[in-house]
C-alpha positions in Angstrom: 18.2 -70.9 32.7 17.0 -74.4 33.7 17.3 -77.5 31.4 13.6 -77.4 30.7 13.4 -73.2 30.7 16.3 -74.3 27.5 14.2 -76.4 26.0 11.2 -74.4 25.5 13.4 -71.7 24.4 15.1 -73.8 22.0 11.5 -75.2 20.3 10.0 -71.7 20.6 13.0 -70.1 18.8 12.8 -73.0 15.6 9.5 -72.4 15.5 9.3 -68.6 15.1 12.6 -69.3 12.6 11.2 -68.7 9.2 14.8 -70.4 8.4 16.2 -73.1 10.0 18.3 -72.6 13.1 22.2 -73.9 13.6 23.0 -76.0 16.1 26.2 -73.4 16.9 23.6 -70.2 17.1 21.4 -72.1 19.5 24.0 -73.3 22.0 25.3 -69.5 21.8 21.9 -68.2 22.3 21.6 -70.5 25.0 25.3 -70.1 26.9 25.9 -73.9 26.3 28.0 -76.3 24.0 26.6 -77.3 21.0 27.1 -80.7 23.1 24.5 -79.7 25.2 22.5 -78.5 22.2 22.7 -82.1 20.7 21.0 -83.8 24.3 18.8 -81.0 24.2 17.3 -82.4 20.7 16.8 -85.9 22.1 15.0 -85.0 24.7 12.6 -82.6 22.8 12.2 -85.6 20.1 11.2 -87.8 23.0 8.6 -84.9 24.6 7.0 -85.6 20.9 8.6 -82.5 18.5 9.5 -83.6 15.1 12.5 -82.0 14.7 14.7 -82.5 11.8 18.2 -81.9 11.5 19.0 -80.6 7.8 23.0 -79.2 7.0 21.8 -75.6 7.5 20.1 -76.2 11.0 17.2 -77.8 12.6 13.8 -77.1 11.9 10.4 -78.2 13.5 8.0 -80.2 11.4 5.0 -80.3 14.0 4.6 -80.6 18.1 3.5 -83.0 20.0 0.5 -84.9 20.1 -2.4 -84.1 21.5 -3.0 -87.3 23.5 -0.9 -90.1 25.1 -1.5 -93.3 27.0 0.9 -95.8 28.8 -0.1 -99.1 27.6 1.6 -102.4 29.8 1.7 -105.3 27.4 3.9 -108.5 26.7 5.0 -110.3 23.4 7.5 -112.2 22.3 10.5 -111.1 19.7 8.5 -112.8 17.0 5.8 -110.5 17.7 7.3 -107.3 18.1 6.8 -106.3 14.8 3.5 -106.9 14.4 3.1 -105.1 17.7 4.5 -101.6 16.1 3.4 -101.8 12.8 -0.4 -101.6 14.1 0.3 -99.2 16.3 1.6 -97.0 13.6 -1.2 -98.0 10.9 -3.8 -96.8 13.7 -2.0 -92.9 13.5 0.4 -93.9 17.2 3.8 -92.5 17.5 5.8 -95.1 20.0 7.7 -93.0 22.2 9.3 -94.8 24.2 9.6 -98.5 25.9 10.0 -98.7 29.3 10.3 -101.3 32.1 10.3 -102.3 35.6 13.5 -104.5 36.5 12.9 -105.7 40.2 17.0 -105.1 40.7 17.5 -102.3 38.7 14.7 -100.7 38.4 12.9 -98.4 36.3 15.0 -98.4 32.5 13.2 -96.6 30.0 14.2 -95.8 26.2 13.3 -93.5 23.7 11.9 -94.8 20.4 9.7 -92.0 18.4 8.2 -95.0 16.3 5.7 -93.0 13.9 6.1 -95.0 10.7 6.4 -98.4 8.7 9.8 -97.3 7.8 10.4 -96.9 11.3 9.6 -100.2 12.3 11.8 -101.9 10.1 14.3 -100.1 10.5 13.9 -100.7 14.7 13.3 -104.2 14.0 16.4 -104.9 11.7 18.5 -103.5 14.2 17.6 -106.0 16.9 17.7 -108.9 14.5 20.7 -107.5 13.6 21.7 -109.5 17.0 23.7 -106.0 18.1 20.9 -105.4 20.1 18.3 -107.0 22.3 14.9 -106.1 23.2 14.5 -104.1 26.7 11.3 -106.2 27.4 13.6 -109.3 27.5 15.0 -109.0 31.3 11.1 -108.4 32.5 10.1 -111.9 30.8 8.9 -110.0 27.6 6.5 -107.5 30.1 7.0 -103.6 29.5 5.3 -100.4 29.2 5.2 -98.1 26.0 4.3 -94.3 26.1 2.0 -93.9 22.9 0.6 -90.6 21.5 -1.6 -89.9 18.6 -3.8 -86.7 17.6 -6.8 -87.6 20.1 -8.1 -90.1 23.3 -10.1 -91.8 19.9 -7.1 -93.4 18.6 -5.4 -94.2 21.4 -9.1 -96.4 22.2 -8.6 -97.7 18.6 -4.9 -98.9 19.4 -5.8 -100.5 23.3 -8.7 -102.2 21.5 -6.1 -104.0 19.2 -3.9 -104.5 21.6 -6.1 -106.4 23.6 -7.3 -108.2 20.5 -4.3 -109.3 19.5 -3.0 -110.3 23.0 -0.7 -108.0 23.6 -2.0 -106.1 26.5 -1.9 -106.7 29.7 -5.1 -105.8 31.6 -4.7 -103.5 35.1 
């Protein structure tokens, strides 16, 4: 079985669960660590599932959205905030950040930014000084992967962008 043949397996077999599903029964099912099982979950988080990970196992809350859009735009640190929280108040889930580094390339970097609360907490870490923005070795330019229910919001969300500055036309 493939990594992505795992992976639907994995979402497919929460989601028929009527309880929710141990990390150790899964990587059994599956042939693999629970290690495996663990990087499995990231990367089905970053596809757009909203899985939760409660002490009896993970469950699925919903799948992922039905539209997405990569929007390039630039701010500074000041407005990053600003930047996420109106993408969130419009119904976007940010899934990712992403850039273009002339030596090193294409870096990219899940988020699954879906909330106020999720925000904040993003943005306290980073002004936490721990962390740095991504955006800050492409002189603030980068890319994010945004999904919400349908192509309407995502309009909504380019139209602010664009209003407030932030995006940066093809």
């Amino acid at each position: 079985m493939t990594g992505t043949e795992r992976r639907e397996f994995i979402v497919n077999h929460i989601k028929n669960s009527k309880s929710p599903v141990p990390g150790k029964a899964l990587a059994e099912l599956c042939d693999v660590s629970r290690q495996v099982i663990v990087q499995d979950m990231a990367l089905i988080r970053t596809a757009g599932y909203d899985i939760i990970s409660t002490n009896r196992g993970y469950i699925i809350q919903n799948g992922p959205s039905a539209a997405s859009r990569i929007f390039k735009v630039q701010h500074t640190d000041e407005q990053m905030e600003d930047e996420l929280t109106s993408i969130v108040d419009l119904g976007g889930n940010v899934v990712n950040v992403m850039v273009h580094h002339k030596a090193y390339g294409h870096m990219e970097a899940p988020l699954g930014i879906n909330s106020r609360k999720k925000v904040q907490d993003f943005v306290a870490t980073i002004k936490s000084g721990k962390s740095s923005p991504l955006k800050n070795i492409t002189s603030n330019y980068h890319y994010h992967n945004i999904e919400a229910e349908n192509e309407e919001t995502l309009d909504l969300i380019e139209q602010m962008l664009r209003q407030k500055g932030f995006l940066i036309e093809p």
